[in-house]
Steps between C-alpha positions, in 0.01 A plus 500: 500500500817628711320700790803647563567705204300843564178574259595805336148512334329492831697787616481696154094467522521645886323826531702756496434815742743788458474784788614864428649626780660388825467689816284377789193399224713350266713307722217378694320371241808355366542302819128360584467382104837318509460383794114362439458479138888435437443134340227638310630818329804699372628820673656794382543844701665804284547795685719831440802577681445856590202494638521649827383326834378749762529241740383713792315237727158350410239373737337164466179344642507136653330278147878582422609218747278269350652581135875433660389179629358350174852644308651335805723763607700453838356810717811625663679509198254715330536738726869520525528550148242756496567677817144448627329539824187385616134682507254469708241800289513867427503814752290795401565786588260806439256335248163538716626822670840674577744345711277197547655187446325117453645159401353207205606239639545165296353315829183408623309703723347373790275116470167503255199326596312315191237803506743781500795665524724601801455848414144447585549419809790733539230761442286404756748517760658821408084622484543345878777645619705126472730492198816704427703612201377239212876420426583376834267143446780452178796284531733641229363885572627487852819286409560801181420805767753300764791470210472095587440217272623135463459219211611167469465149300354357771290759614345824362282715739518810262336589188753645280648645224857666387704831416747441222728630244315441230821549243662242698200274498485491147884411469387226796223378268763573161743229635205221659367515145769477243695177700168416432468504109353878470718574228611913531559726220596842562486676217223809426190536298485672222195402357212233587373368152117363432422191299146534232302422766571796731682266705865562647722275294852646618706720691804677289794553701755734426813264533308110481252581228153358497378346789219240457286365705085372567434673786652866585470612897513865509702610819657852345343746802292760437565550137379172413657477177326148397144541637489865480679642254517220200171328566340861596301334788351796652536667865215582766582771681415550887675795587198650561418241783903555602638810442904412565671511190824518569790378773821597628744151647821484659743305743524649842793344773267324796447579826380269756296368614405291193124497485310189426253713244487733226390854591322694311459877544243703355623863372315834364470301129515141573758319681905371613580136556768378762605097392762392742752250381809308661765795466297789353154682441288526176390823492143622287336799404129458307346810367266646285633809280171621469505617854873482541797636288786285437795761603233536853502120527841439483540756789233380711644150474842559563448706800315222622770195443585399881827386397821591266376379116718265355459606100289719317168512521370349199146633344218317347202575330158260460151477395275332817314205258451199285609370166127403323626134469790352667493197238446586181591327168828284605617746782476507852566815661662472886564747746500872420400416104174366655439835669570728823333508833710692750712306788344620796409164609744332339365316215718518196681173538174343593365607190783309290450191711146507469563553040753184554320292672155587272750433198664130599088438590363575177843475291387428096669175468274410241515867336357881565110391569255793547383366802814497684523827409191619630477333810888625582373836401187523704697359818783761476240843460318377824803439713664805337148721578507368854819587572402854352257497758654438807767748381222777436413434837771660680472827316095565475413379904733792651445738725747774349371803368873660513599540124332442191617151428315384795198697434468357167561171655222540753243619291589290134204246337658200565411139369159374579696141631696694740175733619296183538800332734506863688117542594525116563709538789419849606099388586562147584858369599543280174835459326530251262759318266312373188664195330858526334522852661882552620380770834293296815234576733793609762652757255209662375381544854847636638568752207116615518495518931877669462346742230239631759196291420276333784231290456198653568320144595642126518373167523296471799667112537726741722204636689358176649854493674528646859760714666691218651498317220602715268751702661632138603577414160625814368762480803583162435622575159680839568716293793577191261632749220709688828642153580603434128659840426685489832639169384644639187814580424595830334464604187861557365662232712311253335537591139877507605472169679263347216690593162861445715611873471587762725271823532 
């Protein structure tokens, strides 16, 4: 046999996974199955040419580092071609009460002992008069609050994560994966056909013709026109968990400084998102029309833009929830398809890693098996109904009795999961991260102590300490984080330094 001559029968019998769509879902599922499954699988990504990209500035959480590194994409020029900046967490502003503002950090806060938490024996000094502000025993808090942060391949004192352009990380992601073998057809869908079995057997394009393929990712937003609309997979609807159904985006000009973190800003019904970028600021206004008109909420938000816009403000509408399976039949469905939960901590592009990498680990080489099926299923309804949670958590433990919204908020059933996790830490000092669960002890305790809930008792590990001891320790920490952050260079110096760009 001549080794050399390629196996065209091999190739023909390759799966073949077609994904409708591009943007940030398509694109990045594009790039992690080429680039891990690439020898094992064809690729084809169709996607219509006038779909718009709002490409206002999205927020990412640090697993998105980890995602980079197994595509292995060079850092620096990710963020050049997306004009990203770093983050450190998320400013909130007015959530617990008015003009009261907290940080979630993506850092640790403060050292653990093997019997409990630090915020146990945070408690027990601030019961003492000992501790201070809970923030000021976190690294990356008091680096984000100083505008200060620093990275490097050698060394990485910061836990962190990125604001992008998320139209110009999909065109990033567009050109990694087709010199790859992704092969792109931009054409549009006209209509997605079914075999006898209920399966999808192609996709009919409106210049190529029929599209073929054995598995079909479903990446088309929030009309889901493979998962939703021709396999009629059904929706669950939380909106009356989260009442925002609607948001306002635009482009503002930046001013400095350039912040290492997202804020967030909570308004009469719901709230505004600031992402800062290299040259310019994404600009977001959530809402709920139920408590809100649209012509009101376009007022309210321009008034409140800080800086000249750069565009129109673009609107969107949504429905807070879950598609009833993500796999079903031969289809995947990634990203919005899959279902909503708002971005106020940031964790829409998570979601599409975390529906990638689930895929490439239970990928059908050997064909669509029930099993795989269920098990993908059950794993994306409990990270999805976690995420709910912690979301649901910034709205119902608030303070704010100042418009309806936020008395609805306050006083709304929520899920029994989330109660349970409240009245765990409000008698006894316990947060918790369960196992695959995206949000850690440190953020569930910062968003719940920024929201205006104390423990009421602690671990009384922190009791046997005395005085001395403890306020030694506490002291020692808060001086070594000092030390750091006065070490650190600034903010926007070092993304200019860093990416080789001037700011």
């Amino acid at each position: 046999m001549n080794h050399s001559q390629p196996n065209h029968s091999a190739q023909a019998t390759k799966p073949h996974v077609v994904i409708a769509g591009g943007g940030t879902a398509g694109w990045m599922t594009a790039a992690a199955l080429v680039k891990k499954l690439g020898p094992l699988i064809r690729i084809t990504l169709v996607e219509s040419s006038d779909i718009p990209t709002i490409g206002v500035g999205e927020a990412t959480i640090p697993p998105l580092r980890v995602f980079h590194q197994l595509l292995g994409i060079n850092e620096a020029d990710f963020m050049r071609a997306t004009s990203a900046t770093f983050k450190l967490g998320i400013e909130f502003a007015s959530f617990g009460k008015l003009n009261q503002r907290y940080i979630h950090s993506f850092g640790q806060t403060g050292q653990s002992s093997w019997l409990a938490e630090f915020i146990h024996f945070w408690r027990e000094g601030l019961d003492r008069g000992i501790a201070t502000d809970y923030g000021s025993y976190c690294l990356e808090l008091a680096a984000a609050k100083a505008n200060k942060f620093y990275t490097s391949a050698q060394n990485a004192p910061l836990n962190y994560a990125y604001h992008l352009d998320a139209g110009a990380y999909a065109t990033f992601l567009k050109r990694l994966s087709v010199q790859a073998g992704v092969k792109h057809v931009v054409d549009t869908i006209e209509q997605v056909t079914l075999n006898d079995t209920g399966n999808i057997d192609a996709l009919k394009l409106a210049q190529s013709g029929n599209l073929q393929g054995d598995l079909f990712i479903d990446c088309t937003g929030f009309r889901s026109r493979l998962m939703g609309e021709a396999l009629n997979v059904g929706y669950e609807d939380w909106s009356h968990w989260l009442f925002c159904d609607r948001a306002l985006a635009v482009q503002t000009e930046l001013a400095p400084p350039l912040k290492p973190y997202t804020v967030a800003s909570a308004h009469r019904a719901g709230w505004r998102w600031e992402i800062p970028l290299q040259h310019r600021m994404g600009n977001g206004f959530v809402y709920s029309s139920q408590f809100l008109d649209d012509h009101a909420a376009r007022d309210t938000f321009s008034k409140a833009l800080s800086n000249k816009p750069l565009q129109e403000i673009r609107a969107l509408q949504f429905t807070t929830g879950r598609r009833l399976k993500a796999w079903h039949k031969n289809c995947v469905a990634i990203g919005l398809s899959s279902g909503f939960v708002e971005p106020m901590e940031s964790t829409s592009i998570h979601l599409i890693v975390m529906g990638i990498t689930r895929l490439m680990q239970l990928f059908p080489y050997s064909g669509n098996t029930q099993h795989l099926q269920d098990e993908y299923n059950a794993q994306t309804q409990t990270e999805l109904e976690r995420i709910r949670d912690f979301i649901v958590l910034h709205y119902h433990v608030t303070q704010r009795e100042d418009s309806a919204f936020w008395r609805a908020c306050k006083n709304m059933r929520i899920p029994d999961s989330l109660a349970e996790r409240i009245e765990l830490f409000t008698e006894h000092g316990h947060a918790f991260q369960k196992a695959s669960e995206l949000f850690r002890v440190d953020s569930w305790s910062q968003v719940m102590l920024g929201q205006g809930i104390l423990p009421q008792n602690w671990h009384p590990a922190a009791k046997m300490m005395s005085d001395e001891q403890l306020a030694g320790a506490l002291k020692k920490g808060q001086m070594e984080i000092s030390q750091r952050v006065a070490q650190l260079p600034e903010h926007g110096a070092f993304v200019g330094q860093y990416c080789g760009i001037g700011m």
